[in-house]
C-alpha positions as CSV (number, residue, x, y, z in Angstrom):
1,X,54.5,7.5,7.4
2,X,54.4,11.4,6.5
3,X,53.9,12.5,3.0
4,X,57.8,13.5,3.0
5,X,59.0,9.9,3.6
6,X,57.1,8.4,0.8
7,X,58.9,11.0,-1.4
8,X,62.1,10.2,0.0
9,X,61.8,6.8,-0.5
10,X,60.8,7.7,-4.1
11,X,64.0,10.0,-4.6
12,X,66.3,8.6,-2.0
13,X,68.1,5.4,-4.4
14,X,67.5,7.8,-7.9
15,X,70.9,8.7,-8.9
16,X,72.7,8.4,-5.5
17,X,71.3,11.2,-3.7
18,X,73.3,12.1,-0.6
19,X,71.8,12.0,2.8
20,X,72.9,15.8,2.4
21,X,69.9,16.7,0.6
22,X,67.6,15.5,3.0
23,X,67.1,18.0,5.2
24,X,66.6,20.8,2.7
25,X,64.5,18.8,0.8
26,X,61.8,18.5,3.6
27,X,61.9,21.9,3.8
28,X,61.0,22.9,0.5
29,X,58.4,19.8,0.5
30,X,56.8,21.6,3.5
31,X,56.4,24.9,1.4
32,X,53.8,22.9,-0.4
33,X,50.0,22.1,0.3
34,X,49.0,18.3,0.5
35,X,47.3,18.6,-3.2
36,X,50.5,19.8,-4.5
37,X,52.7,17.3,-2.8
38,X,50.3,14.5,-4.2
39,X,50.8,16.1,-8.0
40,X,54.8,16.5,-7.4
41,X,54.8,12.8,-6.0
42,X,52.8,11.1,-8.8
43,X,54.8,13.7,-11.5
44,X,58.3,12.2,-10.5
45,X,56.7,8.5,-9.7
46,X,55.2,8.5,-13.2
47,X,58.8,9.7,-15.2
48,X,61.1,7.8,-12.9
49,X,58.6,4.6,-13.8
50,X,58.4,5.5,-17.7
51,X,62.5,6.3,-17.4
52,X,62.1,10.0,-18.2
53,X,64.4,12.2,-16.8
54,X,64.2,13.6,-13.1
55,X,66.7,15.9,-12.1
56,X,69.2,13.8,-9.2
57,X,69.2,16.5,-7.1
58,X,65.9,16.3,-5.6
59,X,65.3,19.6,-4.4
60,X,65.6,20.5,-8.1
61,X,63.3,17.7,-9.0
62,X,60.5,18.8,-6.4
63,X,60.6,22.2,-7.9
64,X,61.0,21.0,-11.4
65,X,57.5,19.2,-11.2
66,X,56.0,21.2,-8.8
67,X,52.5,22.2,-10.7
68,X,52.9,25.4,-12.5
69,X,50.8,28.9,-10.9
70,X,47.8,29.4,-13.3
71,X,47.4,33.1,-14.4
72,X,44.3,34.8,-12.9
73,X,41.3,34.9,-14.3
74,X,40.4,38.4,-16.1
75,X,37.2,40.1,-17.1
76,X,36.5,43.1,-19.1
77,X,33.5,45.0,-17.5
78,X,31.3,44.4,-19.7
79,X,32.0,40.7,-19.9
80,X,32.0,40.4,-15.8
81,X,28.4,42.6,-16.0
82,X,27.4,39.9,-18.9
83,X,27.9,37.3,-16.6
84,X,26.8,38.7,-13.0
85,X,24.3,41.3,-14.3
86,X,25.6,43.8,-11.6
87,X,29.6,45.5,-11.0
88,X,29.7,44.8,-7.4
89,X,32.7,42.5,-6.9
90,X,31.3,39.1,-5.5
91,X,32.6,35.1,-5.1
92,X,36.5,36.2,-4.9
93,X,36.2,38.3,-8.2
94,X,38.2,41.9,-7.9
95,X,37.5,45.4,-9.7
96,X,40.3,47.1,-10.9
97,X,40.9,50.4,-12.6
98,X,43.9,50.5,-15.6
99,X,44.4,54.0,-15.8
100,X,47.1,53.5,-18.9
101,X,44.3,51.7,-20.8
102,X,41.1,54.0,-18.8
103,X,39.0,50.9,-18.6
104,X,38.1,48.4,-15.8
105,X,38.8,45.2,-15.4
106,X,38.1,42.0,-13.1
107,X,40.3,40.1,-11.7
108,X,39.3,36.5,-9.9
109,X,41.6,36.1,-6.7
C-alpha cells in the first residue's frame, strides 16, 4: 500500500467525502516529501482520534496540517564570524549585503 492509500483510508469515511476528491487529493499529497506526508498523516490521525476538527474536504485538510515553512535562519556578521571565526560562507550558510540597512547579513539556506 502507498502512502496515499493509508491517507485515504484515513479521510475517505470522515464526513462523506466524495470519490470526487480523490484524484486531486493525490495530487497535492504527491507535492509533499515522505517526512511531510508522515507529519500530515499522524496530524489528522491524532484530531480525527481526539474528535478535533478536520476540515471534510480533504484537500483542505492535507493543506490545513501540512507542517508550517520555518523562517530562515539569520546572522549578523559579527555573530556568523563569532561563531565560524572567518566570513567565507560555508555548510549551506549565505552572505548577503542590505544596502537599506548597509550591513551584512547571513542567511542559512
Amino acid at each position: 500500500m502507498s502512502t496515499f492509500d493509508f491517507l485515504w483510508q484515513l479521510v475517505a469515511n470522515h464526513g462523506g467525502v466524495a470519490e470526487h476528491y480523490k484524484a486531486e487529493l493525490a495530487r497535492v499529497w504527491a507535492e509533499y516529501s515522505l517526512e511531510e506526508q508522515r507529519f500530515i498523516y499522524r496530524s489528522i490521525r491524532d484530531k480525527l482520534r481526539a474528535d478535533k476538527f478536520v476540515n471534510y474536504n480533504p484537500v483542505k485538510a492535507v493543506r490545513e496540517n501540512a507542517p508550517k515553512a520555518k523562517p530562515p535562519q539569520v546572522l549578523s556578521f559579527a555573530e556568523y564570524y563569532k561563531r565560524y571565526g572567518t566570513t567565507e560562507e560555508s555548510g549551506g550558510w549565505v552572505r548577503k549585503y542590505l544596502p537599506e540597512k548597509q550591513t551584512t547579513i547571513y542567511i542559512k539556506k
